[in-house]
VMD Tcl script that draws the C-alpha trace (Angstrom):
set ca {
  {2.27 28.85 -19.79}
  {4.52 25.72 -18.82}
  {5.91 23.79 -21.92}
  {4.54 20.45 -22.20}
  {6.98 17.61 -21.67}
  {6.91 16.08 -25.39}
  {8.15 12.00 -24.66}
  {8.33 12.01 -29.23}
  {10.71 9.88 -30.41}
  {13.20 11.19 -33.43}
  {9.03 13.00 -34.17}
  {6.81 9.57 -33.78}
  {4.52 9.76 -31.11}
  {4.80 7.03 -28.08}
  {1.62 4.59 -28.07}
  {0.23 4.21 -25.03}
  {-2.87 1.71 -23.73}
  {-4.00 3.04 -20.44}
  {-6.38 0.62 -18.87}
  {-9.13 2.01 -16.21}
  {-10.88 0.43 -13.85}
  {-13.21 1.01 -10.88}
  {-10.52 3.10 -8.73}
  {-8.45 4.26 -12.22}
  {-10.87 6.57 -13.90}
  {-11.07 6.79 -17.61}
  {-10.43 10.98 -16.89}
  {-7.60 10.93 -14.81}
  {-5.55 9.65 -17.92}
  {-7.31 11.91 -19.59}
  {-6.36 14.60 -17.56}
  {-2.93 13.28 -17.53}
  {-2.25 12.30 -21.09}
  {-3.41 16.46 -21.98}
  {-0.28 17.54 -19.83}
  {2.09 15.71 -22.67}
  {2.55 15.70 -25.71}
  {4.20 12.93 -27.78}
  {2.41 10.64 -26.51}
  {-0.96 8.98 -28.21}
  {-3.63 7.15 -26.51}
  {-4.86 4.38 -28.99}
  {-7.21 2.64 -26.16}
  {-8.61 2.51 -22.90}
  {-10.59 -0.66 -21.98}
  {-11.61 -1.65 -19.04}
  {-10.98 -3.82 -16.19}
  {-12.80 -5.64 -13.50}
  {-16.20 -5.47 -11.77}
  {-18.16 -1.80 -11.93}
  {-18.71 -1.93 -8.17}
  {-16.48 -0.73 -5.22}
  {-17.72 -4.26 -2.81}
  {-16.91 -6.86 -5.89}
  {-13.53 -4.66 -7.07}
  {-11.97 -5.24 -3.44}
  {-12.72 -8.88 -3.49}
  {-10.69 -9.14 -7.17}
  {-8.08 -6.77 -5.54}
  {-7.69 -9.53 -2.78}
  {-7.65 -12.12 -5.03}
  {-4.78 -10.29 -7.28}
  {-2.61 -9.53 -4.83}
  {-2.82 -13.61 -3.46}
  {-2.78 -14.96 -6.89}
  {-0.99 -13.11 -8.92}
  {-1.11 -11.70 -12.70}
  {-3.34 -15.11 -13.51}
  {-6.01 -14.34 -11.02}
  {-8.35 -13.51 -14.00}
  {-8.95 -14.46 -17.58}
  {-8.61 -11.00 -19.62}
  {-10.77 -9.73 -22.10}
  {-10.39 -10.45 -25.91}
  {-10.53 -6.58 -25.99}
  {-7.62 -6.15 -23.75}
  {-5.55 -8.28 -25.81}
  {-6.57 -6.66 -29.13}
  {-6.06 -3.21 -28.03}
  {-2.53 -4.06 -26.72}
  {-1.09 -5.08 -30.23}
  {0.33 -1.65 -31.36}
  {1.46 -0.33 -28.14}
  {4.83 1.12 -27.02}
  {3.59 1.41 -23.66}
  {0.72 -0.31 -21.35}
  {-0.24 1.34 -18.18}
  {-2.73 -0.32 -15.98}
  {-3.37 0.10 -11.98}
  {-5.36 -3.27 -11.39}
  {-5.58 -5.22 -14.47}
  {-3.87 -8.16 -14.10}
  {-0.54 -8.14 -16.73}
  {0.69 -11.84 -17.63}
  {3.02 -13.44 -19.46}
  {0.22 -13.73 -22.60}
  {-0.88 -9.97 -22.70}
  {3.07 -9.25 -23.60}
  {3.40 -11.38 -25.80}
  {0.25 -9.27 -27.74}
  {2.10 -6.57 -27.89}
  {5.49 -7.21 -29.94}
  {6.24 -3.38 -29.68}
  {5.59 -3.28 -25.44}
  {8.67 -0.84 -24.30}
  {7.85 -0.34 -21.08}
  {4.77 -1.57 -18.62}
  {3.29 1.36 -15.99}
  {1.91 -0.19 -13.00}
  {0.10 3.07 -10.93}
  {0.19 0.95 -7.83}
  {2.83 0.34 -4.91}
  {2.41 -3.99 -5.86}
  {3.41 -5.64 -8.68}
  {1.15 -8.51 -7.76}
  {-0.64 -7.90 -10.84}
  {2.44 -8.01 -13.01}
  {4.29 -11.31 -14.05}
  {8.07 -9.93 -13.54}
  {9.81 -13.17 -14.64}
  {7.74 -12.62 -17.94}
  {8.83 -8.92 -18.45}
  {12.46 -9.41 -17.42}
  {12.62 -12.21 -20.06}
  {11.42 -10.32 -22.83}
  {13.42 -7.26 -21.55}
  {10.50 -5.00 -20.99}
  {11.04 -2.64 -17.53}
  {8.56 -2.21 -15.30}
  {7.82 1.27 -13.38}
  {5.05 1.13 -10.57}
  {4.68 4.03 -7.52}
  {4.89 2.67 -4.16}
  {4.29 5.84 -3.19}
  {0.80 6.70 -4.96}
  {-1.20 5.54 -1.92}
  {1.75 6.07 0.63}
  {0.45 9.32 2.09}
  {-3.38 8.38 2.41}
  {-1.80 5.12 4.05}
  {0.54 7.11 6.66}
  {-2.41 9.52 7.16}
  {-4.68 6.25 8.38}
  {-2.17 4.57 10.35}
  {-1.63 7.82 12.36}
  {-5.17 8.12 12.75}
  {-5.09 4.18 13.87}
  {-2.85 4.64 16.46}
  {-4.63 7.66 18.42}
  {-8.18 6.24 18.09}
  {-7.04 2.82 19.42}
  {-4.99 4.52 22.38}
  {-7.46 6.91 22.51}
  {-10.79 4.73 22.33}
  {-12.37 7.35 19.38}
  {-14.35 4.29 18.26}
  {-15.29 2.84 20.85}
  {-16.63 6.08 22.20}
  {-18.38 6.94 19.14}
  {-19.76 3.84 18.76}
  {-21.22 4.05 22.34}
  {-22.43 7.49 22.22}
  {-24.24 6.17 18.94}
  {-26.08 3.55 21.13}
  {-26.75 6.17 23.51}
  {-24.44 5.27 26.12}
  {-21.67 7.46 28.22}
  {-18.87 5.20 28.63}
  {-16.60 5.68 31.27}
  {-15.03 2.14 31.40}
  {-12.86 1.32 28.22}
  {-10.63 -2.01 27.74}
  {-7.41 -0.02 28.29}
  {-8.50 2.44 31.64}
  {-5.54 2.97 33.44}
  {-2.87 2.79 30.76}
  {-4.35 5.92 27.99}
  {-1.70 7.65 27.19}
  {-0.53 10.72 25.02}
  {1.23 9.76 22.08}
  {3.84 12.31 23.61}
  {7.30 10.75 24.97}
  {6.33 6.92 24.04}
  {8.39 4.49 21.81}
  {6.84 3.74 18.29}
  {7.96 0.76 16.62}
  {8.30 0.46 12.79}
  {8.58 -2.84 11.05}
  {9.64 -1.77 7.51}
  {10.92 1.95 6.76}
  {9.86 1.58 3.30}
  {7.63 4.32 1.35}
  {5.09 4.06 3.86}
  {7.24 3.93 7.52}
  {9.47 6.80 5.93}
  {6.13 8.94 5.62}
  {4.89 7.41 9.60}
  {8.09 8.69 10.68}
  {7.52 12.17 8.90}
  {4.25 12.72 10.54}
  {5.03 11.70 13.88}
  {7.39 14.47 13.99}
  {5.21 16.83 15.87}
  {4.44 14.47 18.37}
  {7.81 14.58 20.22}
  {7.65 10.47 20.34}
  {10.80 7.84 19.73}
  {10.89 6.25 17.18}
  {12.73 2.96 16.68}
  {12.87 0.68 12.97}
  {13.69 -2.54 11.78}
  {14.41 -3.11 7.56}
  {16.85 -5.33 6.25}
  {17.58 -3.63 3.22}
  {18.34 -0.50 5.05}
  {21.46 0.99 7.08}
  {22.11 3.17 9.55}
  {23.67 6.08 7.15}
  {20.24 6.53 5.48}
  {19.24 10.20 5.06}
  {15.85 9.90 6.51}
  {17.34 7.66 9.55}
  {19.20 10.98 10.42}
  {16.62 13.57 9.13}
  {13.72 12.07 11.52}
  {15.83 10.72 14.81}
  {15.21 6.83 13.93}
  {17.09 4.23 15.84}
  {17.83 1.22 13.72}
  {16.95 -2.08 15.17}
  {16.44 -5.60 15.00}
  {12.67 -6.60 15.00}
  {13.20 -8.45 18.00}
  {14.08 -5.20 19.90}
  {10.87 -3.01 18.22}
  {8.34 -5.62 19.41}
  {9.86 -5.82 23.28}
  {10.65 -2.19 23.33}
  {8.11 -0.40 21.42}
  {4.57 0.58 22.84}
  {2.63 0.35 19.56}
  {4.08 -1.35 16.73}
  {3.12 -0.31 13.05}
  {4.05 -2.74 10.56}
  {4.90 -1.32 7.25}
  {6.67 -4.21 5.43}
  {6.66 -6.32 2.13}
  {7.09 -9.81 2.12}
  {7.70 -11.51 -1.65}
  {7.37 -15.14 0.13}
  {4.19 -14.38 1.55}
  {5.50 -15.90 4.65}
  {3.99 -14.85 8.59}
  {6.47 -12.15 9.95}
  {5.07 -11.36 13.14}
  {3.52 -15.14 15.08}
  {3.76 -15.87 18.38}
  {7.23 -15.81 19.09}
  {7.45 -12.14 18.49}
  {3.68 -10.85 19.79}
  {5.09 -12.69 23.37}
  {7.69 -10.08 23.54}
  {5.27 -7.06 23.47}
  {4.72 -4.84 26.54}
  {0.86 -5.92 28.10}
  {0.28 -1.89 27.36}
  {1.67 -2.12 23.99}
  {-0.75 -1.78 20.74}
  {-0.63 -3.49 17.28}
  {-0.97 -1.80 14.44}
  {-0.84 -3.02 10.66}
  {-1.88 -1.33 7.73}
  {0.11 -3.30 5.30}
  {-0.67 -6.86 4.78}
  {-2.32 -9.84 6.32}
  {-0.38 -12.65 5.38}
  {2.90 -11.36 7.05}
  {0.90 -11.27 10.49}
  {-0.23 -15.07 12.41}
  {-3.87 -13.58 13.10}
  {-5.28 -17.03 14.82}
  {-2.76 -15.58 17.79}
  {-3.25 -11.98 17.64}
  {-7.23 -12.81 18.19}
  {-5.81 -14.82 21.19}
  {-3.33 -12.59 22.82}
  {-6.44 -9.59 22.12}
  {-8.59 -11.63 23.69}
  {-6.49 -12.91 26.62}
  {-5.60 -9.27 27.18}
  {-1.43 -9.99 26.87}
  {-1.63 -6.83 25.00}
  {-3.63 -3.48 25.62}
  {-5.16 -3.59 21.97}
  {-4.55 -3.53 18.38}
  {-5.61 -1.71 14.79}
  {-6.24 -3.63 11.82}
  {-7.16 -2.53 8.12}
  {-6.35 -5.29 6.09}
  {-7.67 -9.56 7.27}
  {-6.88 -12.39 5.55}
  {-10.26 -12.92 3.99}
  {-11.63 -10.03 3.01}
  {-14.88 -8.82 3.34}
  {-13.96 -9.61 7.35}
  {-16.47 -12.32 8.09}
  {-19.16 -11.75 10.51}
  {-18.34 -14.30 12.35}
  {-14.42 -13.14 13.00}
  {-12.91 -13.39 16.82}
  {-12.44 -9.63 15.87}
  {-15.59 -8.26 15.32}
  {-16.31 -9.30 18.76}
  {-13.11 -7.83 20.71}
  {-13.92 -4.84 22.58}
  {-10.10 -3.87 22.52}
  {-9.50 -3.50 18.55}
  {-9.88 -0.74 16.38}
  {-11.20 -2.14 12.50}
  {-11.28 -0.64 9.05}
  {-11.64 -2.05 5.93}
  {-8.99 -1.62 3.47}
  {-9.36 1.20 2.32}
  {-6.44 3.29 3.69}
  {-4.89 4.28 0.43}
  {-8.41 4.80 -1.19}
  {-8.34 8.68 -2.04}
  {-9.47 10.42 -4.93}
  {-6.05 11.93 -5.42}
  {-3.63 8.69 -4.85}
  {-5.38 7.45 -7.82}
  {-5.67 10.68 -10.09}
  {-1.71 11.89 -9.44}
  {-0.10 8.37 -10.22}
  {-0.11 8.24 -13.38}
  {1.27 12.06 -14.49}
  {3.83 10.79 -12.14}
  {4.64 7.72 -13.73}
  {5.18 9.08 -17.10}
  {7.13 12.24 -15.67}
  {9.49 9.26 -14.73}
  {9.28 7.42 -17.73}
  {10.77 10.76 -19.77}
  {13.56 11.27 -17.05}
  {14.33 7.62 -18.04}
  {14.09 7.81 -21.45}
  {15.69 11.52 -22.20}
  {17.55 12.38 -18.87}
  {18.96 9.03 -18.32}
  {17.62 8.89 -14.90}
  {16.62 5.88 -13.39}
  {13.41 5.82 -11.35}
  {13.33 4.94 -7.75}
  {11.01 2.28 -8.42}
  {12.51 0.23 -11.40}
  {12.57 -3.33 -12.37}
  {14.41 -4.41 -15.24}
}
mol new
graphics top color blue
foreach p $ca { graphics top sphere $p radius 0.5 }
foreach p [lrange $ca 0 end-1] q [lrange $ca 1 end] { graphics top cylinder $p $q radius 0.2 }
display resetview
């Protein structure tokens, strides 16, 4: 039987406040918190609205607003006041719930955002943060994969038709479908999420070019999966579907007309990321006039996508909504993996890939 890692200090149990919420299940701390020992849950309130439909809309609203999207609960604060640690996956963390808890060592955020965290607050009172990037990064590569063959592919279109009990012959793109086999797939970002793109389109013998400021040419993964290093300008002109994969801390449009007019006519768009960092108002335009063959989108910049969006009546986009990093196991793995770091940190001295301090 494997020995439980025991994260005891000089024999005094670590506090911990693990707060659940519609996606963050009460049991899968449960289930983590029995792998340790040392470690002593004193509470688990929680957060948000009980349904799937209203907890997207207050994820959206987090991740534009920031840790003071929503007044906490009085229970919240009260069950914060004795803890060494607070781990939370949505619940918003501000300035005020830190200052509740005068013993806070360290804040575990099971989520690849820190939206939901106020970082100038927890740099000024010198608590770290750890969050997981990765938690959802699979399910997320997994989807975008899946975007980019049913958009080249028309899967939805077909099904959608056969559905309505039609055989379609004629698709948006007829003439220019394509194997995924020998083309050029562009990655804006080679973060978490491009790194694990890159993985899976191994098999499928395609080129793959990047573009990430904050990384260089010697990078392991560069060489392990045969990436050529770019500027952005170069992956939208070159590339015939472009997968954007980036973070943006400013919020600020990445991809707006200037780059979408140097995409091939046959090229597809792809974003699973975020909304903000893509000028949409164009993209309907360009979809529309047919400048490019077609495009995949999970994530809009109002959420639920209103019935009344340019894209919900373009025959020559793929939709889905938000929910590509929404599997049972991204959620129920995070957090064992979280406080696996947090002892590495604490007794090992090893600083976790995902760190702010």
């Amino acid at each position: 039987m494997k020995e439980k890692i025991n994260l005891a200090i000089n024999g005094k149990p670590m506090k911990i406040v693990c707060i659940s919420d519609h996606f963050m299940k009460e049991s899968f701390y449960a289930d983590c918190l029995a792998k340790f020992e040392g470690i002593e849950l004193i509470a688990n309130p929680y957060f948000g609205a009980k349904t799937r439909k209203e907890m997207r809309v207050m994820v959206h609203n987090i991740e534009t607003n920031g840790s003071h999207a929503y007044e906490l609960s009085q229970e919240i604060y009260d069950a914060v006041k004795e803890a060494d640690l607070l781990m939370v996956h949505l619940c918003p963390v501000p300035r005020e719930l830190m200052m509740a808890a005068p013993n806070l060592k360290y804040i575990l955020s099971n989520r690849g955002g820190t939206e939901n965290v106020d970082l100038k607050a927890a740099k000024e009172l010198g608590i770290p943060v750890l969050n997981n990037p990765g938690h959802n990064g699979n399910a997320v590569a997994e989807l975008t994969i899946g975007h980019m063959i049913s958009e080249t592919r028309n899967m939805a279109r077909a099904h959608m038709s056969l559905k309505e009990g039609r055989w379609r012959e004629n698709f948006p793109n007829v003439g220019r479908v394509y194997e995924l086999r020998g083309k050029t797939i562009g990655l804006v970002g080679f973060g978490t999420i491009g790194r694990l793109v890159a993985e899976k389109l191994q098999p499928f013998h395609v080129n793959i070019i990047a573009t990430d400021p904050a990384i260089t040419p010697d990078d392991p993964d560069i060489i392990k999966y045969n990436v050529t290093l770019t500027d952005l300008q170069t992956v939208m002109k070159e590339s015939d579907i472009v997968s954007l994969h980036a973070r943006n801390e400013k919020k600020e449009i990445i991809i707006g007309k200037e780059q979408f007019d140097l995409m091939k006519p046959t090229a597809v768009f792809v974003n699973t990321a975020r909304a903000y960092m893509v000028d949409y108002d164009y993209l309907a335009k360009i979809l529309e006039e047919k400048k490019i063959t077609g495009a995949a989108l999970e994530v809009f910049p109002v959420e639920p996508l209103p019935q009344d969006s340019p894209f919900v009546f373009l025959d020559n986009v793929s939709l889905t909504n938000h929910r590509g990093g929404d599997t049972v196991n991204c959620y129920s793995d995070c957090p064992e993996y979280l406080i696996s770091e947090l002892y590495k940190l604490i007794f090992e001295g090893k600083k976790p890939k995902f760190y702010i301090d």
